[in-house]
N, C-alpha and C positions, 0 to 999 in steps of 0.2 A: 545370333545375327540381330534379334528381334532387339535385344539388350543392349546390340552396336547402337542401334540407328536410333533406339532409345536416349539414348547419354551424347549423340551427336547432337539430337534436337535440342535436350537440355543445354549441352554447351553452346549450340548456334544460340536458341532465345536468349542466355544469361548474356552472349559477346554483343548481342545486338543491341539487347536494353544496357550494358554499360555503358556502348557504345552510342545511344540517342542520350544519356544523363549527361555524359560528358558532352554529346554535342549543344544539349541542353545548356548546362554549367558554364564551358564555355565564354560563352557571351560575358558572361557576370564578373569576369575578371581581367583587367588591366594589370598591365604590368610595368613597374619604374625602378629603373635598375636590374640589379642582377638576382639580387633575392626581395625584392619587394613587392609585393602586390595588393591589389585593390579590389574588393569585392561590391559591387557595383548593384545588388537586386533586391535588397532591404523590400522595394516595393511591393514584391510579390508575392508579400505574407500580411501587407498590410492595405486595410479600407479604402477606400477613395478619399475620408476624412483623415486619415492619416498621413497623405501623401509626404506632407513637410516631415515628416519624424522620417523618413526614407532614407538615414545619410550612409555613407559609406562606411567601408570597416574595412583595416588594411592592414595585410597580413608579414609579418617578414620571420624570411626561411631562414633558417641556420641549421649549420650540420648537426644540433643536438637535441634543440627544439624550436617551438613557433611561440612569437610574438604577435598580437593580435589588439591591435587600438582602440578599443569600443565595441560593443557586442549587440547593438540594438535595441530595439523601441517594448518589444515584448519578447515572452517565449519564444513565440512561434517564429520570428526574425532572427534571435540567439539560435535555434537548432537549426534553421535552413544555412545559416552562416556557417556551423560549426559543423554538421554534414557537407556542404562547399567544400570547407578547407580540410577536412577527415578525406575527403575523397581524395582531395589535389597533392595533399600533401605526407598523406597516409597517418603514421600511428605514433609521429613524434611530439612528448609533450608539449602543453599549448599555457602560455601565459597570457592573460586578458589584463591588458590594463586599461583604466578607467580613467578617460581623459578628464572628466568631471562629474559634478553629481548631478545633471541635469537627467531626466529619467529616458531617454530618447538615448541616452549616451552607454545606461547599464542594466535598462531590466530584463537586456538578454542574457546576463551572464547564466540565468537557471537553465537558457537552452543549450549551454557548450557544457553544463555539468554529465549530464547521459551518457552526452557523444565521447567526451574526450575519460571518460570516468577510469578506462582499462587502462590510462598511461600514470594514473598515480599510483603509486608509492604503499606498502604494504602502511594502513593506520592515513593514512597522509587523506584531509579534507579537502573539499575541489576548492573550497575557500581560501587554499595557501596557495592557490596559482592567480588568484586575484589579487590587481594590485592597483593602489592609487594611494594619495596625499591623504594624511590622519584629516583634515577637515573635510575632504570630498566624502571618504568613509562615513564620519561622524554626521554629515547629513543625509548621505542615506539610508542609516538606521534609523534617522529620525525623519523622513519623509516619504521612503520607498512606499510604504503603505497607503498613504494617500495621494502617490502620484499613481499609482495602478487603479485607483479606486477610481481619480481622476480619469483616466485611461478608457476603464470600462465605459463610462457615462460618455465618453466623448465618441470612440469608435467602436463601442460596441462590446460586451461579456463573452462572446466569443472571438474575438480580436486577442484578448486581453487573458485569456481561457489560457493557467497555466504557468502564467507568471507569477514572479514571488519572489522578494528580495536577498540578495544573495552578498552580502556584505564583503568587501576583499578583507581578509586576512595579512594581505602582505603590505605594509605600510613603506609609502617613503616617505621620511618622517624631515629630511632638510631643502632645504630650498632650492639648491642646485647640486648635481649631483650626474652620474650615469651607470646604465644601467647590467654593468658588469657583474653588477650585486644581485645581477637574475639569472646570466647565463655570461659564461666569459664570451661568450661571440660577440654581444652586445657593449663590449668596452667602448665601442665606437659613440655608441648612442647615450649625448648628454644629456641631462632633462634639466629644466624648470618648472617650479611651481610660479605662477601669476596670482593676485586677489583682486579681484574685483575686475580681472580685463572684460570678462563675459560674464561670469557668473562667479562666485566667490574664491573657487579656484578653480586655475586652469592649467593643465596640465601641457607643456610645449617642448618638441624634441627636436634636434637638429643631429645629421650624421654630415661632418665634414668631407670625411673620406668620399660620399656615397650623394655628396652636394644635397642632401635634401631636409627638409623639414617641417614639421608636421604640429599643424596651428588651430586645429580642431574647428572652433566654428569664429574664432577671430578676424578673421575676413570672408566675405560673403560674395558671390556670385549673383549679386541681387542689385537694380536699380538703388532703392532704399534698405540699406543693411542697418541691422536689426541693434540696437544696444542691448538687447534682453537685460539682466541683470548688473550686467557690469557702469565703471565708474567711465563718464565721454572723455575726461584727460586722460584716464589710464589706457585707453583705445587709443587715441591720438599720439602717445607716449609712446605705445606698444608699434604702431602700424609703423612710425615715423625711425623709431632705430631699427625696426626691420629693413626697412625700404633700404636703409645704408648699409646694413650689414649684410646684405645677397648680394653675392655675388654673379659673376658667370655662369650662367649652365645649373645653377642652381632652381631646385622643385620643390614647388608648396604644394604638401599636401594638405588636405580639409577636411571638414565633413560632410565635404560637399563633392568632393573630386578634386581631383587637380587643377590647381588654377595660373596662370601667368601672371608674370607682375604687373602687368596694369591693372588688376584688380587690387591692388594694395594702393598705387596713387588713386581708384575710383573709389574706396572706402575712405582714404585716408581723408582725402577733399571734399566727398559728402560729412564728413564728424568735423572739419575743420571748419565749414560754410555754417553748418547749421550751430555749431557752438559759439558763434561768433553773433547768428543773427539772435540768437535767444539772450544773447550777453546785451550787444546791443539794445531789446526790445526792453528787459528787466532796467537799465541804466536810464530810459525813457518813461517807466512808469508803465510800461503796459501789461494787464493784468497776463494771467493765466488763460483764460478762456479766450481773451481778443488773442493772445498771441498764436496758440495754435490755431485759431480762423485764419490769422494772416498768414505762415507760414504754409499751412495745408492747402492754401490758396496760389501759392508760390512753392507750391511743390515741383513743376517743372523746372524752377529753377538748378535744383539740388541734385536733378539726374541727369545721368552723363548721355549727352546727344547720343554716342555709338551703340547706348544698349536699351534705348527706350523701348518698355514694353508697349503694344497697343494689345494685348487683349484683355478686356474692360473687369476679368476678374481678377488678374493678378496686378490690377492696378490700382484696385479695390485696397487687395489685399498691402500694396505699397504706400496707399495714404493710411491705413489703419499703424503701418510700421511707424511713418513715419509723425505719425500726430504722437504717436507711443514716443517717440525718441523725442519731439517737441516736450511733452510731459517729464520724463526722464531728466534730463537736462535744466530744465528749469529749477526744478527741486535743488537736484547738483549743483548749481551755479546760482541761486537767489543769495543762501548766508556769505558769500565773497562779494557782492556788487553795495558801495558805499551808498 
């Protein structure tokens, strides 16, 4: 009897606490379509300084295995992710691909190597479930290291506690292409590689069947969206055949969350206004330094009345973008101006 009531407590405490993680977890996941989903809580493994590196990571089920977009900012974000979708989706193998080389985008892949470790392959490295473009690869062996070291100084060695670069193994080595060459379920899912749209390459996937597609941080959710690395034509290029090419009912996914298509005319129009006013200013003579005083000055100009922020840090934070994309652009655009 004492052994009944024993092994009932255990089974009550183990159904309860599965049952508060899940109710936990929960939250953390959106869902778009029928097998696609969005894990939503990056944040709750990282700093308050970290916030902006918080982006989402979005998972899609098939009957044989999981596909997984991006893996997070550190460790500790790769294993809360990869424990999420181990829970949700149980013990089917998990391919990580790496939207680009930007560190925010893969230095979780070390956290889903533990978790998902028992679905590979007798000899098989967690490194062959990793996959991105031979240049996105080739700069992560040659920078992971100093973006973590980066990392630490910025949010702290226990933030950062754990991480370690994990290079994919599985290359797509052409430029367009899909990704039936990872799992036949995935026949659907076409890819492109980009250079220079964001950062040197970027990785962009569209399912017709399933209307959607997935643009990583190419359009922004933001007053002033960001150029980071990439070239302002090739942005302007990239946002402008999108815009034409969605259709109905069609979903952008980001790495940001999900966003509607007015955030593509609100990117598209802020890189069109501002490449025009820095063309302008250069064709005038006006240096470098007066030109970002004027613009930064006329920065209300450039944001779209519907999303103006007022709170005085993140508008902070939108003149710093945007003096950055003033700079950016000038460079870009000085050797074409007679």
């Amino acid at each position: 009897m004492y052994l009944n009531i024993r092994s009932f407590l255990t089974f009550f405490a183990f159904f309860f606490f599965s049952s508060f993680v899940q109710a936990q977890s929960e939250p953390c996941w959106q869902q778009h379509r029928a097998t696609v989903y969005e894990w939503t809580c990056a944040g709750q493994s990282l700093p308050a300084e970290g916030q902006d590196f918080a982006l989402s990571i979005v998972v899609v089920n098939s009957p044989k295995a999981l596909m997984v977009i991006d893996s997070g900012a550190t460790a500790a974000v790769g294993e809360s992710a990869a424990a999420a979708i181990r829970s949700k989706f149980g013990t089917k193998p998990v391919w990580v691909l790496n939207s680009q080389p930007k560190p925010e985008h893969v230095l979780g892949n070390v956290g889903f190597r533990s978790v998902f470790s028992g679905t590979l392959k007798e000899g098989e490295l967690f490194t062959s479930r990793l996959v991105a473009g031979k240049k996105t690869a080739d700069l992560m062996k040659a920078r992971c290291p100093v973006c973590i070291s980066n990392f630490s100084e910025r949010l702290g060695s226990n933030s950062v506690e754990g991480t370690e670069s994990l290079v994919p193994g599985r290359i797509l080595r052409t430029e367009t292409g899909h990704l039936g060459l990872l799992n036949n379920d995935w026949v659907a899912w076409k890819f492109r590689f980009y250079n220079d749209l964001e950062t040197e390459e970027a990785l962009v996937l569209r399912n017709q069947e399933l209307k959607l597609w997935w643009v990583g941080s190419a359009i922004q959710n933001r007053d002033i969206p960001d150029l980071y690395d990439g070239k302002v034509a090739d942005r302007i290029d990239f946002l402008g055949r999108l815009k034409t090419r969605m259709l109905a009912g069609d979903t952008i996914l980001t790495s940001f969350g999900v966003l509607d298509r007015n955030w593509i005319d609100r990117n598209l129009d802020y890189f069109v206004r501002l490449q025009q006013a820095v063309l302008y200013g250069l064709e005038a003579g006006v240096s470098e330094v007066e030109l970002i005083e004027q613009l930064s000055a006329e920065i209300g100009e450039f944001k779209n009345t519907v999303s103006v922020q007022t709170d005085p840090k993140l508008n902070a934070k939108a003149l710093e973008t945007h003096q950055l994309n003033v700079q950016r652009i000038f460079h870009q655009t000085e050797p074409f101006v007679f």
